[in-house]
C-alpha positions as YAML, in Angstrom:
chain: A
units: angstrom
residues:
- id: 1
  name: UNK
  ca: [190.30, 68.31, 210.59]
- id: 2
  name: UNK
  ca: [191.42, 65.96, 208.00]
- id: 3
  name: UNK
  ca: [190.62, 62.08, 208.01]
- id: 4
  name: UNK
  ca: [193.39, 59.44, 208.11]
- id: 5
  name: UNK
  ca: [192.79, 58.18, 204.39]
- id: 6
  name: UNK
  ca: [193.12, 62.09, 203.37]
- id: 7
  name: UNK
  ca: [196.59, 62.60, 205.08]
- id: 8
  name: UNK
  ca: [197.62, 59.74, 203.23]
- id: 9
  name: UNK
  ca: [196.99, 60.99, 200.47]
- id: 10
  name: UNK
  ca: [197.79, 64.67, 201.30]
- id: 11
  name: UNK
  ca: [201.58, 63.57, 201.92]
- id: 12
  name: UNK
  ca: [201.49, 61.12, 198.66]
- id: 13
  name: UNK
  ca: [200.65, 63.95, 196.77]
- id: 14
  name: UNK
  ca: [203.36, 66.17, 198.52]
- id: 15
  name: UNK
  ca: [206.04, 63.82, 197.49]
- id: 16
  name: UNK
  ca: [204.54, 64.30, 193.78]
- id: 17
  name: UNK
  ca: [204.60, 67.87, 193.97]
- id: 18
  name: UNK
  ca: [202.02, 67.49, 191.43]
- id: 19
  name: UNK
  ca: [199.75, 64.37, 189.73]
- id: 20
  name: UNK
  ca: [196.44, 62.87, 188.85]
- id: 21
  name: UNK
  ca: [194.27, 61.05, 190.77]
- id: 22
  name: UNK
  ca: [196.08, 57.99, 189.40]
- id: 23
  name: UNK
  ca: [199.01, 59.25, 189.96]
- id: 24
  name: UNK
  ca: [198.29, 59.94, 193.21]
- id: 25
  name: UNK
  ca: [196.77, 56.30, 193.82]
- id: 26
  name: UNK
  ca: [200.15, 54.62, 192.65]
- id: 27
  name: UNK
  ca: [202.53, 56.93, 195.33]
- id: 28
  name: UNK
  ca: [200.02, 55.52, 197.94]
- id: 29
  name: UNK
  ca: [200.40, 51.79, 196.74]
- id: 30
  name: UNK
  ca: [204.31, 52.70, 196.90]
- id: 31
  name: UNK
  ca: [204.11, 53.72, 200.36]
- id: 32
  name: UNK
  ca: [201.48, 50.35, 201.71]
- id: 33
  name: UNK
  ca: [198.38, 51.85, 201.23]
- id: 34
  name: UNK
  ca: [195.80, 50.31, 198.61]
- id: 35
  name: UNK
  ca: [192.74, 51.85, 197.44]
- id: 36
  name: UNK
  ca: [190.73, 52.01, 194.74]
- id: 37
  name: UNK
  ca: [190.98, 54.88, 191.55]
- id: 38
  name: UNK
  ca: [187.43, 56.78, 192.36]
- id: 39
  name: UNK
  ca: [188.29, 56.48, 196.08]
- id: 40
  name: UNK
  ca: [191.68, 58.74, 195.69]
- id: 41
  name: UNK
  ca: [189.55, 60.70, 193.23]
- id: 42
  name: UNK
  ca: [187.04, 61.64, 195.34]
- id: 43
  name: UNK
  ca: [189.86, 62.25, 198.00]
- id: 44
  name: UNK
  ca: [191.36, 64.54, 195.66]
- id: 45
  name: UNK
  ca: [187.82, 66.34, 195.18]
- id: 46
  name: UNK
  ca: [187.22, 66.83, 198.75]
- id: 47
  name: UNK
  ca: [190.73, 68.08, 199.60]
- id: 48
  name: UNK
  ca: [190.12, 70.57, 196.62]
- id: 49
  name: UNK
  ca: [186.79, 71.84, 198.46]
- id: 50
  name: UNK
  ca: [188.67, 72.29, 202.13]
- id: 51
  name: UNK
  ca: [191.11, 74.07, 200.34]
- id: 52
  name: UNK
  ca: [193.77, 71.89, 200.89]
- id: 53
  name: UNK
  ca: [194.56, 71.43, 197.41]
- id: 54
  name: UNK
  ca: [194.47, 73.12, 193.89]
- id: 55
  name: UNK
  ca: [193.92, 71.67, 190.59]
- id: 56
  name: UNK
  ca: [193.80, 72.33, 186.88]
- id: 57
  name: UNK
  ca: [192.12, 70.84, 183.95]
- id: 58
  name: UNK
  ca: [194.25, 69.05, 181.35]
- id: 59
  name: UNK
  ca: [193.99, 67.42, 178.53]
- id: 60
  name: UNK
  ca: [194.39, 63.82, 178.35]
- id: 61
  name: UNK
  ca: [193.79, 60.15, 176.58]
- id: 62
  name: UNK
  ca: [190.03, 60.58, 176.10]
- id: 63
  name: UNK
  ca: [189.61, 63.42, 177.34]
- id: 64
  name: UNK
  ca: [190.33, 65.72, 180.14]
- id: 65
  name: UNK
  ca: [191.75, 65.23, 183.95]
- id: 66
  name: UNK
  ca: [192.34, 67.26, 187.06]
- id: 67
  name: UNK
  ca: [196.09, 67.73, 187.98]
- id: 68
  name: UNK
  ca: [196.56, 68.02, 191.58]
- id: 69
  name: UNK
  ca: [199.00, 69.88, 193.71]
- id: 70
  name: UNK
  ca: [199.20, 70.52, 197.52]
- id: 71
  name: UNK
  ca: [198.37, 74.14, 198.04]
- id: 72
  name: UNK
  ca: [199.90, 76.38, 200.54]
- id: 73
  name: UNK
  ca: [197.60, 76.32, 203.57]
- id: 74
  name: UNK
  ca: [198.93, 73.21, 204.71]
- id: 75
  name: UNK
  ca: [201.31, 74.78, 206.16]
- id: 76
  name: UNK
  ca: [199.23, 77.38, 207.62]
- id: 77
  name: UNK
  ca: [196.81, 74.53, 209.16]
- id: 78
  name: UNK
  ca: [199.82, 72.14, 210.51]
- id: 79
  name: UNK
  ca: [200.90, 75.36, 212.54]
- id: 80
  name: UNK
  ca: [197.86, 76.11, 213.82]
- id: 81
  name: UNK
  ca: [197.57, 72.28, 214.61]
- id: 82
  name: UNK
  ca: [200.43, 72.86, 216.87]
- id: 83
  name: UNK
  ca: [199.48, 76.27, 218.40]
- id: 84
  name: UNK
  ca: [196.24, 74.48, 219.85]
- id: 85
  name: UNK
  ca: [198.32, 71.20, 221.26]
- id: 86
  name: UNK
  ca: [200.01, 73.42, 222.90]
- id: 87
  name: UNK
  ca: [197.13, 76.17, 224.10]
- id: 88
  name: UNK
  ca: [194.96, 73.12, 225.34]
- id: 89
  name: UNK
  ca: [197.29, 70.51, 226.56]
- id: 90
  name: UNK
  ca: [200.49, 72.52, 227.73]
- id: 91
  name: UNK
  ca: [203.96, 71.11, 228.03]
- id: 92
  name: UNK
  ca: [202.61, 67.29, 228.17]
- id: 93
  name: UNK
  ca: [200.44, 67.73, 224.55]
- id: 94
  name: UNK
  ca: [203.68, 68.52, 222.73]
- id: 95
  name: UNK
  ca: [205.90, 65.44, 224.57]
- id: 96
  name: UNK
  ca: [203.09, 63.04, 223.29]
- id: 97
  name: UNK
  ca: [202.96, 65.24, 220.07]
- id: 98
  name: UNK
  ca: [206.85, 64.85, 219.42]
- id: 99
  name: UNK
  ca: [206.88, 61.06, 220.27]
- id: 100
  name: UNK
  ca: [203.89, 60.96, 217.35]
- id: 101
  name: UNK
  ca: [206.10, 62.82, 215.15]
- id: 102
  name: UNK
  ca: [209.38, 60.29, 215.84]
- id: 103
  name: UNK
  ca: [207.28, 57.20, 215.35]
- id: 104
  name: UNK
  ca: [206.86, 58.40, 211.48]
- id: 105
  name: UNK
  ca: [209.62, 56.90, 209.14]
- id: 106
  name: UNK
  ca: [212.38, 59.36, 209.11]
- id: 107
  name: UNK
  ca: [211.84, 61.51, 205.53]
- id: 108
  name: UNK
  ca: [208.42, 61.70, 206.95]
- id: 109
  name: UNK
  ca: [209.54, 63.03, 209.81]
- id: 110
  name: UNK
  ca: [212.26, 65.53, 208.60]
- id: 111
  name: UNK
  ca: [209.16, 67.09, 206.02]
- id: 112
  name: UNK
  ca: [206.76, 67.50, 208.88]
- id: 113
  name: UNK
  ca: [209.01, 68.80, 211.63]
- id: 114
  name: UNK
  ca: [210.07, 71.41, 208.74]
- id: 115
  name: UNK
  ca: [206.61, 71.83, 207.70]
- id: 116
  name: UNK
  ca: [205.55, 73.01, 211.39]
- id: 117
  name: UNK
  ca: [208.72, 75.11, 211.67]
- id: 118
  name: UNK
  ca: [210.46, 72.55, 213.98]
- id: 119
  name: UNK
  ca: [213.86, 71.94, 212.03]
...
């Protein structure tokens, strides 16, 4: 399961398609959310070990940075998000699940109904 703070910046970085850590950190200032560089960073590196990620080296201003991008399983793990609402709370899990969904702001909402195969 991911952590709220990780979402965030699992969907900032799906709006990138690809970025940096700082990258990443100014998408999440753009959408309300403020943290600090090391914080996304570290994000970023935990994401990458749950798989939820990829990255590659590149070279940069003083050296080298990871590049992030989302990687596939996402998808994979949103479905089987909603395959389990619905095996362990029937009919009423995906009512409250769908209200959830609406309360998002609307290109939020379009990305993850179409992420989970919903429209």
């Amino acid at each position: 399961m991911l952590g709220a703070l990780e979402t965030e910046v699992l969907l900032a970085l799906r709006e990138l398609d690809e970025a940096p850590a700082r990258g990443v950190r100014r998408a999440l200032e753009r959408r309300g959310t403020r943290v600090a560089y090391t914080t996304v960073a570290t994000i970023l590196s935990r994401l990458y070990s749950k798989g939820f990620v990829r990255r590659r080296r590149e070279a940069c201003q003083g050296g080298e940075r990871y590049v992030y991008r989302p990687a596939e399983v996402e998808e994979k793990y949103l479905k089987n998000i909603l395959r389990g609402v619905v095996a362990m709370f029937g009919p009423a899990g995906v009512v409250h699940l769908n209200e959830e969904i609406a309360k998002l702001n609307p290109s939020e909402e379009k990305a993850l109904r179409r992420r989970l195969g919903l429209g």
